[in-house]
VEXDREN-627192 format. One record per atom (N, C-alpha, C): x, z negated, y; residue number from 1. Coordinates in Angstrom, 2 decimals. Each point is the difference from the previous one (the first is absolute). Example, Ala and Ser with C-alpha at 12.3 -4.5 7.8 and 13.67 -1.06 7.14 Angstrom:
! residues 2
<lolo u="13.19" w="-7.80" v="-5.69" n="1"/>
<lolo u="-0.89" w="0.00" v="1.19" n="1"/>
<lolo u="0.90" w="0.00" v="1.20" n="1"/>
<lolo u="-0.35" w="0.72" v="1.05" n="2"/>
<lolo u="0.82" w="-0.06" v="1.19" n="2"/>
<lolo u="-0.77" w="-0.73" v="1.09" n="2"/>
This chain:
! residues 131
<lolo u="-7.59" w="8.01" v="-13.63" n="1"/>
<lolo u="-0.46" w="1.02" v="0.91" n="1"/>
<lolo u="0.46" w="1.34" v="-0.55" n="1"/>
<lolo u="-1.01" w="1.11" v="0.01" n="2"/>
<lolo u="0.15" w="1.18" v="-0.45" n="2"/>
<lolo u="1.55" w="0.79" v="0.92" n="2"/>
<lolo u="0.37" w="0.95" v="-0.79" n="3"/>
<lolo u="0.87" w="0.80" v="1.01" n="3"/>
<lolo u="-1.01" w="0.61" v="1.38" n="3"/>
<lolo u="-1.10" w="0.53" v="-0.77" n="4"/>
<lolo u="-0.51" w="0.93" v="1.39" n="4"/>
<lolo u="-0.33" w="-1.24" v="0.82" n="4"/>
<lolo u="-0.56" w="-1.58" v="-0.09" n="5"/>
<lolo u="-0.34" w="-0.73" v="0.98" n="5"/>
<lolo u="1.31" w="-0.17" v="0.74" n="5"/>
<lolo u="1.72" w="-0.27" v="-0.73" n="6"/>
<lolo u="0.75" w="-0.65" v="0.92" n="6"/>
<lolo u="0.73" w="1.76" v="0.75" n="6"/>
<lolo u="-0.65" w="1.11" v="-0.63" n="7"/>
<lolo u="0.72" w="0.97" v="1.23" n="7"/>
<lolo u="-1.24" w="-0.11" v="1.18" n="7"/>
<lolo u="-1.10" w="-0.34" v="-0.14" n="8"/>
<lolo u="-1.18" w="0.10" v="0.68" n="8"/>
<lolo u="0.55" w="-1.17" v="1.44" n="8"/>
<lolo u="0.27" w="-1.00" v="-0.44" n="9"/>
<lolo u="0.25" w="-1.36" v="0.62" n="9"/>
<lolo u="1.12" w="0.53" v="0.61" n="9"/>
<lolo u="1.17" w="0.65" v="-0.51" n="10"/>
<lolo u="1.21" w="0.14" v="0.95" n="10"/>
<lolo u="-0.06" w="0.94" v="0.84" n="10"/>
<lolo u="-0.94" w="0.98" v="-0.19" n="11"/>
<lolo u="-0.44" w="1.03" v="0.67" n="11"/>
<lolo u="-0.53" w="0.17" v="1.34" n="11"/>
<lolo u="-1.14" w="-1.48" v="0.38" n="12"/>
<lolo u="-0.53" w="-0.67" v="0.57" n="12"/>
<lolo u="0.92" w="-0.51" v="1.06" n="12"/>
<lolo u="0.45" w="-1.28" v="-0.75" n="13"/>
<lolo u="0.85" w="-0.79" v="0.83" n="13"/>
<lolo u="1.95" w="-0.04" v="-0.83" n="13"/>
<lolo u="0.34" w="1.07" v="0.22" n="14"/>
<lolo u="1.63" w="-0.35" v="-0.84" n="14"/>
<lolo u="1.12" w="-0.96" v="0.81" n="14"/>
<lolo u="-0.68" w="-1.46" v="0.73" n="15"/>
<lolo u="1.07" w="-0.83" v="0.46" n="15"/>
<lolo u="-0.21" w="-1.04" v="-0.99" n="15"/>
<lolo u="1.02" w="-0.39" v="-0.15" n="16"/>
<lolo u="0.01" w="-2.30" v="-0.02" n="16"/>
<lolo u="0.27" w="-0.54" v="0.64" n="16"/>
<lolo u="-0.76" w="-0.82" v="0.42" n="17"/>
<lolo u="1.12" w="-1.46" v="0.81" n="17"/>
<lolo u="0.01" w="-1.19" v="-0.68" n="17"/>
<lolo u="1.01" w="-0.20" v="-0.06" n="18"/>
<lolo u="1.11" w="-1.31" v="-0.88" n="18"/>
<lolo u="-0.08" w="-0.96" v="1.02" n="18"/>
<lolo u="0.21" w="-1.31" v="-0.38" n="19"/>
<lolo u="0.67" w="-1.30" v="0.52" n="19"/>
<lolo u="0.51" w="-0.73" v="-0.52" n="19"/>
<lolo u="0.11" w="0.14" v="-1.46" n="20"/>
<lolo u="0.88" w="-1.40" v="-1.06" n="20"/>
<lolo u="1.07" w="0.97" v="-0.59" n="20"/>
<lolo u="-0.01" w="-0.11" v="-1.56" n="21"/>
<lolo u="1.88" w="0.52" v="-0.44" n="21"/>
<lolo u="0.06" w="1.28" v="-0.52" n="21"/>
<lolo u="-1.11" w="0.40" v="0.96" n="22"/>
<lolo u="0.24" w="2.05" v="-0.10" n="22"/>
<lolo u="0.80" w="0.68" v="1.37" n="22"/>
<lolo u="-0.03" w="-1.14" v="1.04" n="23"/>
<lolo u="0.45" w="0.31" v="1.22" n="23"/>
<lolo u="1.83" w="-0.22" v="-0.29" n="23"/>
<lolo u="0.18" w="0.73" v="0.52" n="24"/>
<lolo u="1.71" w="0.09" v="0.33" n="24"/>
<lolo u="0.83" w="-0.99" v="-0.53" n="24"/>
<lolo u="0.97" w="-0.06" v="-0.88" n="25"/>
<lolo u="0.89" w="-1.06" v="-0.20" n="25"/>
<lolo u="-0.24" w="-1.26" v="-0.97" n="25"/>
<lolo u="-1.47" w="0.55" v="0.05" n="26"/>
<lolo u="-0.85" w="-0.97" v="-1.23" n="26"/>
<lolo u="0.31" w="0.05" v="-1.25" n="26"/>
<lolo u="-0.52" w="-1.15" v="-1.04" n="27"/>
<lolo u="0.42" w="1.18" v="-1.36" n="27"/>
<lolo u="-0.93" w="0.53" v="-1.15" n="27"/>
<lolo u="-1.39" w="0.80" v="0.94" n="28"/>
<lolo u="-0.29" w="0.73" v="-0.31" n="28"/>
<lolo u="-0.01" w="1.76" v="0.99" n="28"/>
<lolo u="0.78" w="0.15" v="0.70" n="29"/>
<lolo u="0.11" w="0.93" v="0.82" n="29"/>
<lolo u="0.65" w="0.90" v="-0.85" n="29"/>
<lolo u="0.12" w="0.29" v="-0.93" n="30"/>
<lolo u="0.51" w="0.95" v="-1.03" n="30"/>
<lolo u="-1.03" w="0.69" v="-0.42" n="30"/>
<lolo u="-1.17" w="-0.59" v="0.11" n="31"/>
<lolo u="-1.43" w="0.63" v="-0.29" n="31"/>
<lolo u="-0.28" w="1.28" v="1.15" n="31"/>
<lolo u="0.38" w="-0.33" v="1.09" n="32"/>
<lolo u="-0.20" w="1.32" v="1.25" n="32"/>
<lolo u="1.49" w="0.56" v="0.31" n="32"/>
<lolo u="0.76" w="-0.17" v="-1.06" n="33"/>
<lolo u="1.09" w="0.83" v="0.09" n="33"/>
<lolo u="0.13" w="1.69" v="0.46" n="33"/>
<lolo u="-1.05" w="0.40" v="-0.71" n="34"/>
<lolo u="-0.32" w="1.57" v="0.30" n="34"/>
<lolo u="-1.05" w="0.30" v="0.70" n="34"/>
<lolo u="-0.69" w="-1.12" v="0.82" n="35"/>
<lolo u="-1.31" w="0.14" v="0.96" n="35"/>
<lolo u="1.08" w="0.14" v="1.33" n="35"/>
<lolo u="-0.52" w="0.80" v="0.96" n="36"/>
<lolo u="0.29" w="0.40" v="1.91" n="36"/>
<lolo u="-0.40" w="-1.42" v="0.10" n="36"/>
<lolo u="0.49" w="-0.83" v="0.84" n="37"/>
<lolo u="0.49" w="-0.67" v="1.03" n="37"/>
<lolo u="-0.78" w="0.12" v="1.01" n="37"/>
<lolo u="-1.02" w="-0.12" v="0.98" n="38"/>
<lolo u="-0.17" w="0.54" v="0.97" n="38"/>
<lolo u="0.40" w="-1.47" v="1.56" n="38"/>
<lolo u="-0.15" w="-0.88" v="-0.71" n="39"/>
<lolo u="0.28" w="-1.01" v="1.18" n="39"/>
<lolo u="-0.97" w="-1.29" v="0.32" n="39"/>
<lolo u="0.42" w="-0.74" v="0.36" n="40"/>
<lolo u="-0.10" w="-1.44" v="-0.05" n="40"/>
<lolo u="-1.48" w="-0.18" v="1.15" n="40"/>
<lolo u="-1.32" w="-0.74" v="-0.15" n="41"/>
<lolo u="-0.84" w="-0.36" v="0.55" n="41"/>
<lolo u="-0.24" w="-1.55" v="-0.17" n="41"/>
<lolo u="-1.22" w="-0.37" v="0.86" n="42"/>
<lolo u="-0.19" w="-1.04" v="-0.06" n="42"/>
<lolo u="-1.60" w="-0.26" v="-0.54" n="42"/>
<lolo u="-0.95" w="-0.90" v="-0.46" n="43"/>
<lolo u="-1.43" w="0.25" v="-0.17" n="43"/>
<lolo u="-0.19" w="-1.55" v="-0.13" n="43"/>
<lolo u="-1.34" w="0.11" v="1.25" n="44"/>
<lolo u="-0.90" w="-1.59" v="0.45" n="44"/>
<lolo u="-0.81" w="0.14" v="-1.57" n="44"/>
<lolo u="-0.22" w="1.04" v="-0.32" n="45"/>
<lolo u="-1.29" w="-0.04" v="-1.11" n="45"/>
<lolo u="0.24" w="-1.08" v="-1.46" n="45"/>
<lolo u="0.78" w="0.09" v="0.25" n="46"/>
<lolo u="1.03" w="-1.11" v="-1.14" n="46"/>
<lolo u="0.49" w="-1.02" v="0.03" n="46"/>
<lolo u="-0.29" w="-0.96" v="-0.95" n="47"/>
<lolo u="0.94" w="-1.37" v="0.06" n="47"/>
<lolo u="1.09" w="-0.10" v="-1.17" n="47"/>
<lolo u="0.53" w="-0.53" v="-0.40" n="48"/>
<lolo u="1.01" w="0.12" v="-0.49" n="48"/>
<lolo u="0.15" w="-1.75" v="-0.97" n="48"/>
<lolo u="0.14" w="-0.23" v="-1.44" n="49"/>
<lolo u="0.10" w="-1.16" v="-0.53" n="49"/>
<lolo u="1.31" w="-0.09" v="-0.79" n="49"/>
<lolo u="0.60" w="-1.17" v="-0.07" n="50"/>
<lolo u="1.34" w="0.08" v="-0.72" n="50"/>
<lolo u="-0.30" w="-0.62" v="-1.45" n="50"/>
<lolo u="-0.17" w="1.31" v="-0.97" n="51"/>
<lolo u="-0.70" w="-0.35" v="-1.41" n="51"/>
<lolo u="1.37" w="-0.38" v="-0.91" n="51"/>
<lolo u="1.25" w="-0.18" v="0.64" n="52"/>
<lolo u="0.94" w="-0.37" v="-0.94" n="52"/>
<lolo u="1.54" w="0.95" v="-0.03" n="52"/>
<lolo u="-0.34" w="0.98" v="-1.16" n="53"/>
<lolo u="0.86" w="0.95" v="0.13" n="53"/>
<lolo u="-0.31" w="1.22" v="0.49" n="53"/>
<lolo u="-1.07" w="0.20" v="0.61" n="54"/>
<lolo u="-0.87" w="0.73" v="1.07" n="54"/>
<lolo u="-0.79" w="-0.35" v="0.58" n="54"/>
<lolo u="-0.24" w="0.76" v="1.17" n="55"/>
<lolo u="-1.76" w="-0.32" v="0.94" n="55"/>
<lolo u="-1.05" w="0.98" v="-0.35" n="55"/>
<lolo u="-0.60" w="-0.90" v="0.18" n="56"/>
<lolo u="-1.65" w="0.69" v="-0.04" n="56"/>
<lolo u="-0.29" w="0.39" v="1.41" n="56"/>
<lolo u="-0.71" w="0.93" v="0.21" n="57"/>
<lolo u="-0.73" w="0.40" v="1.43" n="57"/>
<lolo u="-1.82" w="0.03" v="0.17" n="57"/>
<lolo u="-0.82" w="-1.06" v="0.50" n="58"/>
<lolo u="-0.91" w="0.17" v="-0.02" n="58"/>
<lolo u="-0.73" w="0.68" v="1.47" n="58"/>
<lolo u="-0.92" w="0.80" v="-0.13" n="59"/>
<lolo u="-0.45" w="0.26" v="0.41" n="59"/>
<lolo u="-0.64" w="-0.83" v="1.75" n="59"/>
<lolo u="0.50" w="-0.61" v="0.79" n="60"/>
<lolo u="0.20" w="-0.99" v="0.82" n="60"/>
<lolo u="0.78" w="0.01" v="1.19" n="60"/>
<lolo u="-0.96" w="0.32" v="1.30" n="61"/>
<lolo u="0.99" w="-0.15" v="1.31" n="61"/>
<lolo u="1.30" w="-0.93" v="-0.23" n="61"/>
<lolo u="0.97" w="0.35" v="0.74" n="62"/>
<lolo u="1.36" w="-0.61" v="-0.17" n="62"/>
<lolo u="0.07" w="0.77" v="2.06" n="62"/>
<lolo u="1.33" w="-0.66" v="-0.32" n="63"/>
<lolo u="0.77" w="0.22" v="1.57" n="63"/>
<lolo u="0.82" w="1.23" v="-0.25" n="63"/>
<lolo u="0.36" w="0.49" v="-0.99" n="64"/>
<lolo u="0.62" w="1.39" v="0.00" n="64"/>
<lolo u="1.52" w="-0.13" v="-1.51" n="64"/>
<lolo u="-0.93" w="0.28" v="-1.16" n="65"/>
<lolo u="0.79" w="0.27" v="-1.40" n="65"/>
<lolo u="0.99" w="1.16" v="0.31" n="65"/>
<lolo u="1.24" w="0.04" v="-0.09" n="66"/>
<lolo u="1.19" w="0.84" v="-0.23" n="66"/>
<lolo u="-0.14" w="1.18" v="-1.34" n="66"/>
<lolo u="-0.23" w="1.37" v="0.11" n="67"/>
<lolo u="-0.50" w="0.65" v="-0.75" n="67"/>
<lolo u="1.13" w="1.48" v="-0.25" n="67"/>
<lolo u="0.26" w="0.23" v="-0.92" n="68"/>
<lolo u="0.62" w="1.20" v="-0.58" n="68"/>
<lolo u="-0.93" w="1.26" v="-0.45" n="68"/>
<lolo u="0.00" w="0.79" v="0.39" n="69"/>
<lolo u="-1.01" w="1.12" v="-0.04" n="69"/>
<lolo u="1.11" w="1.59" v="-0.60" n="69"/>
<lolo u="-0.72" w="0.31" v="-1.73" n="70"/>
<lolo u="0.80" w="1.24" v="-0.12" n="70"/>
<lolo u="-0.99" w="0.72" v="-0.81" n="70"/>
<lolo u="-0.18" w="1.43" v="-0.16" n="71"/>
<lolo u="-0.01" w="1.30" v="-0.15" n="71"/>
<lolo u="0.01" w="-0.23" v="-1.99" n="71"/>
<lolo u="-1.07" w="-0.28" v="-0.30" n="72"/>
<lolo u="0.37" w="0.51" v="-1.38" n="72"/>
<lolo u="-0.65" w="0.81" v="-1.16" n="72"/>
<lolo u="0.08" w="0.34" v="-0.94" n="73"/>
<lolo u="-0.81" w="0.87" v="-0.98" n="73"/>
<lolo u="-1.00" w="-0.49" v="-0.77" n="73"/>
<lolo u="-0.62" w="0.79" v="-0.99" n="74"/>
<lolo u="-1.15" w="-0.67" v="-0.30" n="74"/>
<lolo u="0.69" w="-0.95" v="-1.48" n="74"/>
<lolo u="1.04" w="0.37" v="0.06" n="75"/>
<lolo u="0.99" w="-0.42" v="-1.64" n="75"/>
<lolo u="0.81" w="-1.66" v="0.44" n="75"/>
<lolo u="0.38" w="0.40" v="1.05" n="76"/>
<lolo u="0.41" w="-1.29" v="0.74" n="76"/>
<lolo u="-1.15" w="-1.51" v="0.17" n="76"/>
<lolo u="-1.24" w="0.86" v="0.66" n="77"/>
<lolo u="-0.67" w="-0.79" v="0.31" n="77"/>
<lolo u="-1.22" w="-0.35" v="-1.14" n="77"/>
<lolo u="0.43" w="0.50" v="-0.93" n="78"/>
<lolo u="-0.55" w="-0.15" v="-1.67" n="78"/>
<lolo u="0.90" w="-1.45" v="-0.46" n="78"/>
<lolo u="1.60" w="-0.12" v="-0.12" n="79"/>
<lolo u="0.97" w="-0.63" v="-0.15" n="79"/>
<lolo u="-0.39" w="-1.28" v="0.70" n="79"/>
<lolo u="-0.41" w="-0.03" v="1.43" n="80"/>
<lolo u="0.16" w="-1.22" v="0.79" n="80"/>
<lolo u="-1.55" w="-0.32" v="-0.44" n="80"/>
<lolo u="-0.68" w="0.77" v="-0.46" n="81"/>
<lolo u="-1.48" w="-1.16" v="-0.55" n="81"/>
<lolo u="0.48" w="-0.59" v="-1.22" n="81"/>
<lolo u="0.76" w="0.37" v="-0.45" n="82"/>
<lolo u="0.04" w="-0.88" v="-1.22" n="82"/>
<lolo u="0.74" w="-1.00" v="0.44" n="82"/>
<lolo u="1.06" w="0.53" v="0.78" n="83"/>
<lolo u="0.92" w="-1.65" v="0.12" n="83"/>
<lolo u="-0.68" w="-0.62" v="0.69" n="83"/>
<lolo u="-0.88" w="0.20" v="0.98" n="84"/>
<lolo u="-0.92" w="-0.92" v="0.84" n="84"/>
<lolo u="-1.44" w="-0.30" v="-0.87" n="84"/>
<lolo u="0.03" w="0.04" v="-1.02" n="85"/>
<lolo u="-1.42" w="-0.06" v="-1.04" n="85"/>
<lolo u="-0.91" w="0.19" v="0.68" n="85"/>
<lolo u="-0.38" w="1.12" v="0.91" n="86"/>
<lolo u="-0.99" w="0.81" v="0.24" n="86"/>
<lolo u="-1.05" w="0.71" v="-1.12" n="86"/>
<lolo u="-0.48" w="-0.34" v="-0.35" n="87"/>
<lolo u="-1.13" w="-0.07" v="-0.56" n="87"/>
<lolo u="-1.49" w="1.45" v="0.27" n="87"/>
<lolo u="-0.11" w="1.04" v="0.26" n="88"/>
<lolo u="-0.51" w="1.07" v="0.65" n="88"/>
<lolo u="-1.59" w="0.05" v="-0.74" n="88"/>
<lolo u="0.26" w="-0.83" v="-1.05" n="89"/>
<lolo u="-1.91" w="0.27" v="-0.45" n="89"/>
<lolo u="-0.75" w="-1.33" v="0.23" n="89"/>
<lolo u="1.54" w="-0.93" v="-0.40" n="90"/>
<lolo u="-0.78" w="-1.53" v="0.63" n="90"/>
<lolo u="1.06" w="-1.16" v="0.82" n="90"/>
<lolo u="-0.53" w="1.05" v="1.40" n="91"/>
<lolo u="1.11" w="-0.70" v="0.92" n="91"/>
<lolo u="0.36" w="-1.37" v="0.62" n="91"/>
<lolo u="-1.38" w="-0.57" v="-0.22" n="92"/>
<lolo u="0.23" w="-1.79" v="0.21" n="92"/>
<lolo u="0.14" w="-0.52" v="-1.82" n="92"/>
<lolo u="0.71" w="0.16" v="-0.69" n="93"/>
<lolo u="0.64" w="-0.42" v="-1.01" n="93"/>
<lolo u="1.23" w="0.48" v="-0.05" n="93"/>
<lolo u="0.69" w="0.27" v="0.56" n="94"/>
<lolo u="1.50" w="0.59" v="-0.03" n="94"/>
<lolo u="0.77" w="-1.24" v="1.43" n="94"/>
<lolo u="0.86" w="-0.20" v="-0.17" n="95"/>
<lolo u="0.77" w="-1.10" v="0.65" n="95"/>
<lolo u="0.41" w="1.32" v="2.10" n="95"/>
<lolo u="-0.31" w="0.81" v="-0.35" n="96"/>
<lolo u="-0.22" w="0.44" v="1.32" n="96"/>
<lolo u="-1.27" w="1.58" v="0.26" n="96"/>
<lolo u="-0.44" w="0.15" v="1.06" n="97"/>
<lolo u="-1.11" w="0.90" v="0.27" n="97"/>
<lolo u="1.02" w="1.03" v="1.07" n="97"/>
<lolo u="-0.03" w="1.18" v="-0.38" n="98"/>
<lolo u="0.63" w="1.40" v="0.83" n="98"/>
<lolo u="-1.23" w="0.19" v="1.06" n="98"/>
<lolo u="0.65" w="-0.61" v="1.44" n="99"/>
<lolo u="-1.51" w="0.23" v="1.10" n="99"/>
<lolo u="0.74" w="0.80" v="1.11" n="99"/>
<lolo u="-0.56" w="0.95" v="0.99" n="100"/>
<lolo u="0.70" w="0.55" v="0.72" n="100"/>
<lolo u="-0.23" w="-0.86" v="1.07" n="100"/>
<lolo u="1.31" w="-0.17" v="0.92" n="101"/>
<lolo u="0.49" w="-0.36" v="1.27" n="101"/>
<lolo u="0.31" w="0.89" v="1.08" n="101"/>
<lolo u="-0.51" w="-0.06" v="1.21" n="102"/>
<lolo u="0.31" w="0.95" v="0.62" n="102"/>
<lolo u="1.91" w="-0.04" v="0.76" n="102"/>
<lolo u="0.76" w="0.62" v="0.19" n="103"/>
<lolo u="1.30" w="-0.07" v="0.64" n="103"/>
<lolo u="0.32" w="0.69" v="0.60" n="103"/>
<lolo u="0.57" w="0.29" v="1.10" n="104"/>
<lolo u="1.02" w="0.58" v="0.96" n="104"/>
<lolo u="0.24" w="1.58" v="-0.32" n="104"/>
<lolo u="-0.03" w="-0.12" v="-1.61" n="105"/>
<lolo u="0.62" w="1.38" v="-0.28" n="105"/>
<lolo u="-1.38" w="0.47" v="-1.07" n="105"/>
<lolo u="-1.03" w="-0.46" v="-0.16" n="106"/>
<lolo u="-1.18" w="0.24" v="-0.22" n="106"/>
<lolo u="-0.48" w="-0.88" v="-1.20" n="106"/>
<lolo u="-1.44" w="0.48" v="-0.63" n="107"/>
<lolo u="-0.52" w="-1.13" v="-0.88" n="107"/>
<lolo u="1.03" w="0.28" v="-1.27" n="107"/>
<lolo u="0.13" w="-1.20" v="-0.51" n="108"/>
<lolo u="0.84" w="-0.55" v="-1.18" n="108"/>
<lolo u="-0.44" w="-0.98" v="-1.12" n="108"/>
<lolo u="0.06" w="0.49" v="-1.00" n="109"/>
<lolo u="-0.30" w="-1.16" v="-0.91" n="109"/>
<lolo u="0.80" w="-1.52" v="0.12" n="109"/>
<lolo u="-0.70" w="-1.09" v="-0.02" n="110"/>
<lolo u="0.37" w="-1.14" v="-0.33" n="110"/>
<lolo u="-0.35" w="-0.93" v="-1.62" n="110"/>
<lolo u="0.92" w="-0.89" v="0.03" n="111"/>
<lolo u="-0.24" w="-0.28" v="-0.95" n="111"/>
<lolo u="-0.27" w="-1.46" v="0.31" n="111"/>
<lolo u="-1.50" w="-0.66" v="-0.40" n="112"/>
<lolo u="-0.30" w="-1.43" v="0.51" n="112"/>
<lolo u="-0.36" w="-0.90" v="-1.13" n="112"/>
<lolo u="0.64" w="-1.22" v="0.17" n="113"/>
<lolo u="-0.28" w="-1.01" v="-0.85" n="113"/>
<lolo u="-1.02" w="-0.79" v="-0.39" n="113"/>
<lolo u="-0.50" w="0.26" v="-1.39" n="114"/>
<lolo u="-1.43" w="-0.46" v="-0.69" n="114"/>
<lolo u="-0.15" w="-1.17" v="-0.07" n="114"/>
<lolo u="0.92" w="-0.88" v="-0.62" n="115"/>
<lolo u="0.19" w="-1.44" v="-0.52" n="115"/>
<lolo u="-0.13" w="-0.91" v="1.14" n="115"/>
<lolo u="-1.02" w="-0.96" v="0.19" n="116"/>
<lolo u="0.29" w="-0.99" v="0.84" n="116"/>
<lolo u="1.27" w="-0.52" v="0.76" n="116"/>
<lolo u="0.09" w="-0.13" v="1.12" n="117"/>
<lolo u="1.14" w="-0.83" v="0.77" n="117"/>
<lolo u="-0.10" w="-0.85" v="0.34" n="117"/>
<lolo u="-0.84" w="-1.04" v="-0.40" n="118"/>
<lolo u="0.16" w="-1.10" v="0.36" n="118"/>
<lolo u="1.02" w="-0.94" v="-0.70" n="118"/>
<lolo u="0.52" w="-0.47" v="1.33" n="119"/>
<lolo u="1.50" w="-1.06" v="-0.67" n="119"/>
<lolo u="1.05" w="0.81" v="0.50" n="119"/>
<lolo u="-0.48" w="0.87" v="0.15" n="120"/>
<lolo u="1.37" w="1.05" v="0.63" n="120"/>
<lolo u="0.01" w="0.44" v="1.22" n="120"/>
<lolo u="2.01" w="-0.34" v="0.40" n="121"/>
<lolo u="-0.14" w="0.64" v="1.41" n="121"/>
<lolo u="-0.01" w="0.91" v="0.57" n="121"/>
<lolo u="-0.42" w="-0.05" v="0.86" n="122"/>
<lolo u="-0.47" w="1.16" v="1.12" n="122"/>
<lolo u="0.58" w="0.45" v="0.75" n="122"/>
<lolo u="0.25" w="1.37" v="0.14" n="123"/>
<lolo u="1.09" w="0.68" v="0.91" n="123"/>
<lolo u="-0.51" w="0.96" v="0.92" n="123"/>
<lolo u="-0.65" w="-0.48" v="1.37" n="124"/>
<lolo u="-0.99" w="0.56" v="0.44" n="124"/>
<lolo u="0.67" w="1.13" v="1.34" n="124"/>
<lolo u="1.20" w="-0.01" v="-0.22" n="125"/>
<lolo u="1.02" w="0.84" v="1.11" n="125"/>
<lolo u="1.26" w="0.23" v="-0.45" n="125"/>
<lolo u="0.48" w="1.07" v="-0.21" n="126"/>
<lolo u="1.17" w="0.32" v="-0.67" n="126"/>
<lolo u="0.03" w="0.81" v="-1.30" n="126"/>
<lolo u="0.90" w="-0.34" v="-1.20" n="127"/>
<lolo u="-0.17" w="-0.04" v="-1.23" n="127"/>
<lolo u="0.74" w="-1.10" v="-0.37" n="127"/>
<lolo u="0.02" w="0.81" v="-1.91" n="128"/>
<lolo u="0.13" w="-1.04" v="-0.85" n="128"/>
<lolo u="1.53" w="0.52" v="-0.65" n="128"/>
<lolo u="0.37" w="-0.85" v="-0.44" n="129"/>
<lolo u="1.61" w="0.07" v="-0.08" n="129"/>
<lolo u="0.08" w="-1.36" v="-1.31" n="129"/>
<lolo u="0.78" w="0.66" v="-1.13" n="130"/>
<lolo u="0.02" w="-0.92" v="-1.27" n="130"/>
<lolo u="0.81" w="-0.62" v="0.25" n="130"/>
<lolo u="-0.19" w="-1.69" v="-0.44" n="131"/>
<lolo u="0.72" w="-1.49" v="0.45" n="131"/>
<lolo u="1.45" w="0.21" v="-0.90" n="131"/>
């Protein structure tokens, strides 16, 4: 993704919301080290799969996914497509798709899982927390 597309995109919408090991205490939460914080939501729009050493989030009513929502730049949110292999020219070939979610504290990028889940469990209330 070009610079002018990801200042364009943060410009738009400059939230994320997290649910696997970008959220708090995880160990990828070093990645939103220098992103605002804004506070904890919940979202039916999502289901939640336990892919191992992370979850996937598909696109899928649930009873209410546990969600981290923060404030970040277009450099940040350049950083988290790559670690989330976001893909911006060919987004169903990259192991996740950047889709906006709406939240509490307004629309936010999500990041949702491409790869099949079948065989895998389902975490349709709550979150996901590494075994």
């Amino acid at each position: 993704m070009s610079a002018d597309d990801l200042n364009a995109a943060i410009a738009t919408t400059p939230l994320v919301a997290v649910y696997g090991t970008l959220k708090k205490g995880l160990n990828n939460a070093h990645w939103l080290s220098a992103a605002t914080w804004l506070g904890a939501d919940t979202s039916t729009d999502l289901t939640l799969y336990d892919i191992g050493p992370y979850p996937g989030a598909k696109w899928q009513r649930s009873r209410g996914i546990t969600l981290e929502v923060y404030r970040v730049t277009a450099n940040q949110l350049a950083d988290l497509d790559v670690l989330e292999d976001h893909r911006p020219q060919a987004p169903a070939q990259g192991e996740y798709q950047r889709r906006l979610l709406a939240t509490r504290f307004g629309t936010a990028w999500v990041y949702v899982y491409n790869p099949s889940v079948a065989g895998r469990r389902m975490i349709a209330q709550g979150g996901w927390l590494p075994q």
